[in-house]
py3Dmol code that shows the C-alpha trace and the ligand (Angstrom):
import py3Dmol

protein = """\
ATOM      1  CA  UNK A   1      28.301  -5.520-120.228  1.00  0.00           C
ATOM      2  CA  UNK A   2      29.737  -5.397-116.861  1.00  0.00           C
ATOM      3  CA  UNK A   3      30.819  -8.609-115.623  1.00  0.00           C
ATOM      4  CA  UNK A   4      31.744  -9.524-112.345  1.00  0.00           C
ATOM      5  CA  UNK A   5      33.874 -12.900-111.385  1.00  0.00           C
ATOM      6  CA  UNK A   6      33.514 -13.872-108.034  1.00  0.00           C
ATOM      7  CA  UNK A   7      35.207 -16.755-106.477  1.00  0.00           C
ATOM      8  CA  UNK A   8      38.074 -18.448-104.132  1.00  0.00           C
ATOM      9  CA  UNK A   9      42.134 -18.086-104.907  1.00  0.00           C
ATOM     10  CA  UNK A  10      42.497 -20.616-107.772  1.00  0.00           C
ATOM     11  CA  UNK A  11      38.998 -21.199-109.128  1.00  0.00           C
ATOM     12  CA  UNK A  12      39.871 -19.987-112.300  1.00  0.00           C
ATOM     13  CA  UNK A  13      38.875 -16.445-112.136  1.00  0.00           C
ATOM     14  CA  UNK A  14      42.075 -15.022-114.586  1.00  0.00           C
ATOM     15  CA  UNK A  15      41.859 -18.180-116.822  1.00  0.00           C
ATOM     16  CA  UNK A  16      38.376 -17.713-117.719  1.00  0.00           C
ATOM     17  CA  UNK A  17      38.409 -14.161-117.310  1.00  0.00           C
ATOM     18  CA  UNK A  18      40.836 -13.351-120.636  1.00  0.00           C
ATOM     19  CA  UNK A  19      38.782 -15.775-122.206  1.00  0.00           C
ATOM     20  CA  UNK A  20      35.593 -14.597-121.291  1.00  0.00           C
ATOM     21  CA  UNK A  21      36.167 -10.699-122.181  1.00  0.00           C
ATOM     22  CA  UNK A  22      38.270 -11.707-125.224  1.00  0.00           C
ATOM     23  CA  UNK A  23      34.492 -13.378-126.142  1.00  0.00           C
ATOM     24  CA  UNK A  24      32.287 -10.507-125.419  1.00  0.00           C
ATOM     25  CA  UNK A  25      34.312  -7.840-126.633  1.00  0.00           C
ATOM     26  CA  UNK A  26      35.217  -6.411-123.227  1.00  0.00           C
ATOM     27  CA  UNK A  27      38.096  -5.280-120.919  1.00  0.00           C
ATOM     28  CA  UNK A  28      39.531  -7.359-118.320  1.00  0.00           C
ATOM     29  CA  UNK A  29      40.367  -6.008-115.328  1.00  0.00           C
ATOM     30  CA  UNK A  30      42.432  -7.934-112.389  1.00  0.00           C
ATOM     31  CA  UNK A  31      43.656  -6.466-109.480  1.00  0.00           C
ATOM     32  CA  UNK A  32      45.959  -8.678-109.164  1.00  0.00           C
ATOM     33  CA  UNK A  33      47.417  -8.583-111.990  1.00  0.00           C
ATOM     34  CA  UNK A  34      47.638  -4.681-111.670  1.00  0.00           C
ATOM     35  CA  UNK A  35      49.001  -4.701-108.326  1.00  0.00           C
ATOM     36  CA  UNK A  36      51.760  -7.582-109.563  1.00  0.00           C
ATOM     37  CA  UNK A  37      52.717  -4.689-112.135  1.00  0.00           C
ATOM     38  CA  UNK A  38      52.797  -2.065-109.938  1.00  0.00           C
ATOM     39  CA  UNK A  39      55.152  -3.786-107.845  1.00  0.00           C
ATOM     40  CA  UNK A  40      57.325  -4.959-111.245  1.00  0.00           C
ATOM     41  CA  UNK A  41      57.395  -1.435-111.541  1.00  0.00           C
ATOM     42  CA  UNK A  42      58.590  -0.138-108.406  1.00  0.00           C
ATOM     43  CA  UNK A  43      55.393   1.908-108.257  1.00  0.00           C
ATOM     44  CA  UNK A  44      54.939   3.777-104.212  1.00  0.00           C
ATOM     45  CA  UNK A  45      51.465   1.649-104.689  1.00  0.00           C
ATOM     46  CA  UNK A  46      53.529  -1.710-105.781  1.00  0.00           C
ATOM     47  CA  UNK A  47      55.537  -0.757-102.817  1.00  0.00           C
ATOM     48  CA  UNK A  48      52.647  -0.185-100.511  1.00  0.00           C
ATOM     49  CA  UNK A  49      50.762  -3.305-101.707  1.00  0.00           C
ATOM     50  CA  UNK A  50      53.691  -5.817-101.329  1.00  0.00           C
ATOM     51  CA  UNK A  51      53.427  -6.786 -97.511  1.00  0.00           C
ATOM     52  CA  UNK A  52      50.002  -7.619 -97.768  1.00  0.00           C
ATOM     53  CA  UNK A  53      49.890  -9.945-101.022  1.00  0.00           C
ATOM     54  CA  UNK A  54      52.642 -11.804 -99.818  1.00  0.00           C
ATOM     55  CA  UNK A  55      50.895 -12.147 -96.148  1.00  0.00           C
ATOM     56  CA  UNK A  56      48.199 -13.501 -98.425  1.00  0.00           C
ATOM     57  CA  UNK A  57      45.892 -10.379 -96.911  1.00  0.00           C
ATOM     58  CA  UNK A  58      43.788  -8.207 -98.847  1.00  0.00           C
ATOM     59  CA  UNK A  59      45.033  -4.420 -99.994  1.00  0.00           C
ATOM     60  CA  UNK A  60      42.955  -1.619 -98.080  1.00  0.00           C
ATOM     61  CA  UNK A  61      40.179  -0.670 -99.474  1.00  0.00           C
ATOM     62  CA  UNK A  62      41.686   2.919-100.435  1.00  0.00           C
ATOM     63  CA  UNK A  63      44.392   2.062-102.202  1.00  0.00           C
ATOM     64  CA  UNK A  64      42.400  -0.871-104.539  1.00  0.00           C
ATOM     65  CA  UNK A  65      39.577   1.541-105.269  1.00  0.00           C
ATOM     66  CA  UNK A  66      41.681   4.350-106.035  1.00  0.00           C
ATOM     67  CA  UNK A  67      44.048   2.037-108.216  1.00  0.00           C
ATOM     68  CA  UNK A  68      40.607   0.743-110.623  1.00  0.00           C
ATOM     69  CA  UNK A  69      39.161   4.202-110.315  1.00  0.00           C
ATOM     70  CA  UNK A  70      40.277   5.653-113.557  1.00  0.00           C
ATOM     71  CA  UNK A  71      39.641   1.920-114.888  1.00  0.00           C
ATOM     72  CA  UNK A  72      35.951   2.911-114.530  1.00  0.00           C
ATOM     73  CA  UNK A  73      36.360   6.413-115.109  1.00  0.00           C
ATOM     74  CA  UNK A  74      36.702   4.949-118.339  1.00  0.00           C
ATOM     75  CA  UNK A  75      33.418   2.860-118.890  1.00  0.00           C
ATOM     76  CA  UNK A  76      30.895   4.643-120.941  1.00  0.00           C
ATOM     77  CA  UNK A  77      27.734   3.224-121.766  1.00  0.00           C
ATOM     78  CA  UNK A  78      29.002   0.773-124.542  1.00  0.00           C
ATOM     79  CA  UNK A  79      32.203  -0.410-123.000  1.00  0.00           C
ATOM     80  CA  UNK A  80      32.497  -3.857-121.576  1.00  0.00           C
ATOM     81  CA  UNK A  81      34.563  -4.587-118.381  1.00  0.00           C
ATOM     82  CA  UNK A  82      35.527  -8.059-116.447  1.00  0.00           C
ATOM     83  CA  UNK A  83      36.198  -8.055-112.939  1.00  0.00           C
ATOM     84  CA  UNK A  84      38.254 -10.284-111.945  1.00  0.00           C
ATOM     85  CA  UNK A  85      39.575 -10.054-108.127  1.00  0.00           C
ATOM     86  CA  UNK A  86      37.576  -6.718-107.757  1.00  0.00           C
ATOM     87  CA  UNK A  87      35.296  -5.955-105.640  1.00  0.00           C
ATOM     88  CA  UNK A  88      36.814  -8.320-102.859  1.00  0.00           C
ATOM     89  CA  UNK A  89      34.798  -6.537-100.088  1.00  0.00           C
ATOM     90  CA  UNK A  90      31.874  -4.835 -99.141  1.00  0.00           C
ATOM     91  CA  UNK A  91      33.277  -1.458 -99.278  1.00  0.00           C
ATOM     92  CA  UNK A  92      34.681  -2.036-103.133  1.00  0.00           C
ATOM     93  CA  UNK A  93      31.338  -3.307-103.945  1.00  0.00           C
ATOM     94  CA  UNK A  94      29.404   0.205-103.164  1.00  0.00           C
ATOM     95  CA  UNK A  95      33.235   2.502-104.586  1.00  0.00           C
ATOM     96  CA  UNK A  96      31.732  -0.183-107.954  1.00  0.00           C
ATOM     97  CA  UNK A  97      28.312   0.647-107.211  1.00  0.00           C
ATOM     98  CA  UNK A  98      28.966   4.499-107.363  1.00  0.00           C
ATOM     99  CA  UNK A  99      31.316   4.794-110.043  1.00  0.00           C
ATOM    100  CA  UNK A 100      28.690   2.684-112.746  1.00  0.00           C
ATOM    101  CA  UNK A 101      25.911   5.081-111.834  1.00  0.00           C
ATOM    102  CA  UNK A 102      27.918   8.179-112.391  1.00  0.00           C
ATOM    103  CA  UNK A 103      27.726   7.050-115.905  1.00  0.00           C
ATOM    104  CA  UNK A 104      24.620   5.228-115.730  1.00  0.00           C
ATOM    105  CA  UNK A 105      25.684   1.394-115.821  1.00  0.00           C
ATOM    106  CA  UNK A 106      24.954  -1.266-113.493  1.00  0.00           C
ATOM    107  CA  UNK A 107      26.584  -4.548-112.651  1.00  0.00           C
ATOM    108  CA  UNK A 108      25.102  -6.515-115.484  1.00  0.00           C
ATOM    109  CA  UNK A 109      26.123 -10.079-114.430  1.00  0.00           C
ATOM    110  CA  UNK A 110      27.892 -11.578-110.973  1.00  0.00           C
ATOM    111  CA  UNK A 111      29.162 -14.954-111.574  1.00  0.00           C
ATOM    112  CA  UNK A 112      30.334 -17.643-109.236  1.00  0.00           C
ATOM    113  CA  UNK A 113      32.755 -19.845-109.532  1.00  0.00           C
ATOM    114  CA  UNK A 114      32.759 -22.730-107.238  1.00  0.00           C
ATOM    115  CA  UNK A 115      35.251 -25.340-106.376  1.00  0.00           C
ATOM    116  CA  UNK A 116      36.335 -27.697-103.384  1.00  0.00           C
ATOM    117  CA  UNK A 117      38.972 -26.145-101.390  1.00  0.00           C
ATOM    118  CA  UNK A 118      41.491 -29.235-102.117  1.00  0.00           C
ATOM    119  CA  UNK A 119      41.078 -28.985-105.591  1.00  0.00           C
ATOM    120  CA  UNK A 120      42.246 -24.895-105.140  1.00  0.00           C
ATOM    121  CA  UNK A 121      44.924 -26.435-103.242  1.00  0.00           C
ATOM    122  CA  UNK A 122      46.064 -28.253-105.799  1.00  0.00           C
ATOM    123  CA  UNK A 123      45.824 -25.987-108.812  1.00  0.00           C
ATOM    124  CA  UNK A 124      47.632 -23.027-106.555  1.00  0.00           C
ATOM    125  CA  UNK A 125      50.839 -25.667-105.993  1.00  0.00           C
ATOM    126  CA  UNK A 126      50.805 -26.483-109.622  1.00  0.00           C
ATOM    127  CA  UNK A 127      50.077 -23.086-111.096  1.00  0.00           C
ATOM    128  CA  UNK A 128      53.706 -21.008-112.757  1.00  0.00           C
ATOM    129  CA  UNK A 129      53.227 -17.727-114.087  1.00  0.00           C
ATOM    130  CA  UNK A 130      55.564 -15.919-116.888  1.00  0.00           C
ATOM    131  CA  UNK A 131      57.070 -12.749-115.694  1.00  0.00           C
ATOM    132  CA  UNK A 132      57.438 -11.030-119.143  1.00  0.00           C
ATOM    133  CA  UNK A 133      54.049 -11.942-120.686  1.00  0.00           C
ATOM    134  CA  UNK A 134      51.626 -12.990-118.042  1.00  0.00           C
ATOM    135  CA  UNK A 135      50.702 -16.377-119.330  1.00  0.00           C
ATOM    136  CA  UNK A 136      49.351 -18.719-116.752  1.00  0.00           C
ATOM    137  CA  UNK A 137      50.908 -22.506-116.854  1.00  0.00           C
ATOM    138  CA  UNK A 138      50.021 -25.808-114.620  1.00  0.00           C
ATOM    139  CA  UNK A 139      52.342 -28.492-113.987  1.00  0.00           C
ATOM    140  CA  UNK A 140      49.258 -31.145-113.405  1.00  0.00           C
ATOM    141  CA  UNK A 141      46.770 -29.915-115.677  1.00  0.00           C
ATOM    142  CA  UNK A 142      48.558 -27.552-119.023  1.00  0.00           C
ATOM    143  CA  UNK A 143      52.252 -27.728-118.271  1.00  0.00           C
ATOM    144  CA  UNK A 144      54.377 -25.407-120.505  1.00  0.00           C
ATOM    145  CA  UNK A 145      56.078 -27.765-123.792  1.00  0.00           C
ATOM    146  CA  UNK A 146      59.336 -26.863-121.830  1.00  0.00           C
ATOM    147  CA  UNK A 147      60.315 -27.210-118.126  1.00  0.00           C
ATOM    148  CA  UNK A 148      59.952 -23.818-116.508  1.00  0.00           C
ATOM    149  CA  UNK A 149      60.108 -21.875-120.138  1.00  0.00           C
ATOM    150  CA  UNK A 150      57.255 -20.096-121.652  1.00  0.00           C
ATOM    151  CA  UNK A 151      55.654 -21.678-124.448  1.00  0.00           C
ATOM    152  CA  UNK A 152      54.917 -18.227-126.133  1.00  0.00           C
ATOM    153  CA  UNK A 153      58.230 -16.117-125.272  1.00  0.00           C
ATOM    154  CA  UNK A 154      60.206 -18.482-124.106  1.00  0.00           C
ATOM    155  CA  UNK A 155      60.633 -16.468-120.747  1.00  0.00           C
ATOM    156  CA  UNK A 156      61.627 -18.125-117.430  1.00  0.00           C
ATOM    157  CA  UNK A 157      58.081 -19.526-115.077  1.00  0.00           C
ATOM    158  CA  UNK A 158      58.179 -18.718-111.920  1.00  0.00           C
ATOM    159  CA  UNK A 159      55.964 -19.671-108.890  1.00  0.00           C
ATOM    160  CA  UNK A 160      54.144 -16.819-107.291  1.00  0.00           C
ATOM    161  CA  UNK A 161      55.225 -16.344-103.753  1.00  0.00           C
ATOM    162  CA  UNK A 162      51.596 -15.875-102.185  1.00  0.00           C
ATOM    163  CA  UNK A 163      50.994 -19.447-103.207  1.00  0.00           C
ATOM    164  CA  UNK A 164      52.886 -21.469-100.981  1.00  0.00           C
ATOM    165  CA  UNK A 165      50.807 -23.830 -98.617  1.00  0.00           C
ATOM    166  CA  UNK A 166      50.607 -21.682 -95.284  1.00  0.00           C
ATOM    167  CA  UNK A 167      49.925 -18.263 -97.265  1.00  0.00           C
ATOM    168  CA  UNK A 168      47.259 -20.419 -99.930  1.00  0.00           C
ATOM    169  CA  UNK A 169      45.532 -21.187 -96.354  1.00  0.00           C
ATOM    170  CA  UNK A 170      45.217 -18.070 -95.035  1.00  0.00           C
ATOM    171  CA  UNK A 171      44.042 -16.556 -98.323  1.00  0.00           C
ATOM    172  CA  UNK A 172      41.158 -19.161 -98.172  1.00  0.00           C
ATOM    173  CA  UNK A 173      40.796 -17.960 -94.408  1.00  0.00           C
ATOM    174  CA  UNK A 174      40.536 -14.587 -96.176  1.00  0.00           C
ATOM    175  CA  UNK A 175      38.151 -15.374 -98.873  1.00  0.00           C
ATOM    176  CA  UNK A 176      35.963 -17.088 -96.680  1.00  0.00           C
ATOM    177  CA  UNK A 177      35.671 -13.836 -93.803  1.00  0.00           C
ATOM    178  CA  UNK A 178      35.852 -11.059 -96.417  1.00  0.00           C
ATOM    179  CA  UNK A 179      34.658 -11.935 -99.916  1.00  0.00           C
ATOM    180  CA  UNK A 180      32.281 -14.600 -99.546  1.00  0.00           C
ATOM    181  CA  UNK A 181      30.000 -12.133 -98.278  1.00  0.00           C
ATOM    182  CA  UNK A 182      29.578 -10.615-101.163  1.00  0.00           C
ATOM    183  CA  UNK A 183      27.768 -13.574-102.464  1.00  0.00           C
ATOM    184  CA  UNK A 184      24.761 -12.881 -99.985  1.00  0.00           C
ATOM    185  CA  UNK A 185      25.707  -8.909-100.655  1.00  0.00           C
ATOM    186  CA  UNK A 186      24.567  -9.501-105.101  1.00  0.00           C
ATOM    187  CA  UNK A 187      22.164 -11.812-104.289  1.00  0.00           C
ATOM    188  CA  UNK A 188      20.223  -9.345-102.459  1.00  0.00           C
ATOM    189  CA  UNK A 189      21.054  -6.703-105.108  1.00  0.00           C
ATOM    190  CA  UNK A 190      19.329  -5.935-109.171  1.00  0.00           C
ATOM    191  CA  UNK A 191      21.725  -8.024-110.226  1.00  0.00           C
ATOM    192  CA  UNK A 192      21.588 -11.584-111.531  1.00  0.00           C
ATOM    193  CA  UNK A 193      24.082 -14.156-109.846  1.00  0.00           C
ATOM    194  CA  UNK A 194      25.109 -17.492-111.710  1.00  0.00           C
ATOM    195  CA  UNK A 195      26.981 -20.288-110.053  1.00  0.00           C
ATOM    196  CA  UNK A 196      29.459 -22.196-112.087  1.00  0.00           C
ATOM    197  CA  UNK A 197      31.338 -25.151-110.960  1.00  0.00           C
ATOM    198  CA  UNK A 198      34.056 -24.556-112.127  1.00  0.00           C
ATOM    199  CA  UNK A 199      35.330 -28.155-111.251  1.00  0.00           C
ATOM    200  CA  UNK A 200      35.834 -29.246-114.694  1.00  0.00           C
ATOM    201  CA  UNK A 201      38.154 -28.627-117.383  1.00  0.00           C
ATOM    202  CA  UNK A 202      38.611 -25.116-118.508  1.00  0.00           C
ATOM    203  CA  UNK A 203      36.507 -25.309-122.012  1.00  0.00           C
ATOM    204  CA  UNK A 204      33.650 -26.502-120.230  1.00  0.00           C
ATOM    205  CA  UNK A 205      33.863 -23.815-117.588  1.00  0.00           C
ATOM    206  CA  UNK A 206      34.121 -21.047-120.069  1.00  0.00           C
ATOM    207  CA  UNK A 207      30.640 -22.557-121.780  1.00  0.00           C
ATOM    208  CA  UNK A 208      28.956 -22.052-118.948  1.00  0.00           C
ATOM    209  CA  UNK A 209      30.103 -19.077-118.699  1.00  0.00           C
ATOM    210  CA  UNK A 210      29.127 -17.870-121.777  1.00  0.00           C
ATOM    211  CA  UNK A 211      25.599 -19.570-121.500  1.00  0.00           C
ATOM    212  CA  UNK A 212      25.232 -17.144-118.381  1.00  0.00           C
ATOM    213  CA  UNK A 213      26.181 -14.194-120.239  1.00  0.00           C
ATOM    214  CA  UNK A 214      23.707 -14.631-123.410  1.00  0.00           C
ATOM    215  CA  UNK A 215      21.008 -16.094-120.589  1.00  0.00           C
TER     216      UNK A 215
END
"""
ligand_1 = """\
57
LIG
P 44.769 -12.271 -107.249
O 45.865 -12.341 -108.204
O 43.457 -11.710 -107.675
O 44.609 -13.703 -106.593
P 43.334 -14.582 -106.208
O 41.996 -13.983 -106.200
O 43.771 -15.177 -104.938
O 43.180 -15.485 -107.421
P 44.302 -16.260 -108.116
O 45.019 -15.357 -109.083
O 45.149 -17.016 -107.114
O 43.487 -17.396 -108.870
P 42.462 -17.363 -110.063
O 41.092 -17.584 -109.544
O 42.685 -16.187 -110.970
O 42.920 -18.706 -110.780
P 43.826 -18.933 -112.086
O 43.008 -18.684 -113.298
O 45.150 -18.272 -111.966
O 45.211 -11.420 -105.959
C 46.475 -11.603 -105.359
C 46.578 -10.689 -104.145
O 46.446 -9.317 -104.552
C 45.492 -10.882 -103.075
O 45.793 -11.908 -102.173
C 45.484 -9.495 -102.407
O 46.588 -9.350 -101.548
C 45.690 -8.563 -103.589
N 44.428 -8.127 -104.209
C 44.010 -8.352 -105.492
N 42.825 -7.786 -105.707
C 42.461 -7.190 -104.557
C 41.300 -6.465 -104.150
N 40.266 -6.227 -105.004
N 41.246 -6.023 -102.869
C 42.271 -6.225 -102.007
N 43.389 -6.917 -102.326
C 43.484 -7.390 -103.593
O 44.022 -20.535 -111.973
C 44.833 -21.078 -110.955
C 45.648 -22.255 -111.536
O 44.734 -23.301 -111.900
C 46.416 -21.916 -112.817
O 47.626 -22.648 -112.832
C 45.495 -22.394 -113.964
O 46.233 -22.779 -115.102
C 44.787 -23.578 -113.303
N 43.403 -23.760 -113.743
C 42.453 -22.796 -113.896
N 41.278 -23.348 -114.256
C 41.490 -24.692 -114.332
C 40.650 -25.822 -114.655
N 39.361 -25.658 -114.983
N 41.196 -27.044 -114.613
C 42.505 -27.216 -114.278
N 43.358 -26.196 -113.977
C 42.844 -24.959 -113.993
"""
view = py3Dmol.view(width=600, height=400)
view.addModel(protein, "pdb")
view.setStyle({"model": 0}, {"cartoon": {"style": "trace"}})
view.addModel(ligand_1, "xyz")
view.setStyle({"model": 1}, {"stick": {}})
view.zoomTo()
view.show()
């Protein structure tokens, strides 16, 4: 099953992604996440990439769908895949498009997840982020058992620079003028789209979630 999470910075979309695709059986795939590593790395795409995350502006086009490309290359007709972060534009959307009918797939499932803008706010400021093994913390709402330390290898948090206040703003601006349209861009399309308010505490999100899946 191909899965796609849509949504705003801070809805929830890595939470419940590892969750989700640790559920079905399938691969998760963030952006984000890849481009954080590429730029761990020291990668000429980490490099390339850096300016515009911390701007809180999206990648070109080019560079994301040639960074997920052999992601898909990958996907055969059992294989399972969650998008998280990706597609972000309209452009993405038909490099997706293309790539699942080259081996005869189609986005199986676009998913929503909705939530009020000061409620991204909030989880953004709160949200800390372990550098060595990717777990996700909040300090309001699943703060590590430690100050700053990670619960499961006891690695320093840190805050992620693109979400302080201004840059959170503009990557709402962002979300609003580039990815939103995608909404109108799946509902239009063969594929089903679910909204999820994703408003509510993370068990009960990833129900839903899971009721869309098996609906
Ligand atoms: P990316 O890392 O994808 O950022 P994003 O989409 O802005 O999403 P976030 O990671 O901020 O939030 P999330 O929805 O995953 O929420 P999370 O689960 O962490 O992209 C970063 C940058 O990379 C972009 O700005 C762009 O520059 C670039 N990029 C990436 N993909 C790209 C693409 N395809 N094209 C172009 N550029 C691209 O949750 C947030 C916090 O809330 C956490 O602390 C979590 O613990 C907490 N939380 C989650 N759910 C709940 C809940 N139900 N209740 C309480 N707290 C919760």
């Amino acid at each position: 099953m191909v899965v796609i999470l849509l949504g705003p910075p801070g809805v929830g979309k890595g939470t419940q992604g590892v969750r989700l695709a640790e559920a079905i059986g399938a691969r998760h795939v963030a952006t984000g996440d890849l481009l954080r590593a590429a730029r761990r790395d020291g990668t000429e795409l980490g490099r390339k990439a850096q300016g515009f995350m911390d701007r809180g502006e999206l990648v070109p086009d080019q560079l994301i769908v040639d960074l997920v490309s052999e992601v898909l290359g990958q996907l055969d007709q059992k294989s399972g895949a969650v998008l998280d972060g990706f597609p972000r534009t309209v452009v993405q959307a038909e490099a997706l498009e293309g790539a699942l009918a080259d081996v005869k797939r189609r986005v199986d499932l676009v998913v929503v997840l909705e939530a009020a803008d000061e409620v991204l706010v909030k989880r953004m400021a709160g949200r800390r982020s372990c550098g060595q093994c990717g777990s996700v913390y909040n300090v309001h709402f699943s703060p590590p058992k430690r100050e700053s330390v990670c619960d499961k290898c006891g690695s320093a948090l840190t805050q992620r620079k693109d979400d302080d206040p201004a840059t959170v703003r503009h990557r709402l601006e962002v979300y609003r003028k580039e990815t939103a349209p995608l909404i109108s861009h799946y509902g239009k399309s063969a594929s089903p789209l679910r909204r999820i308010d994703a408003d509510r505490p993370v068990d009960e999100v990833q129900k839903a979630l899971q009721e869309s899946v098996r609906a």
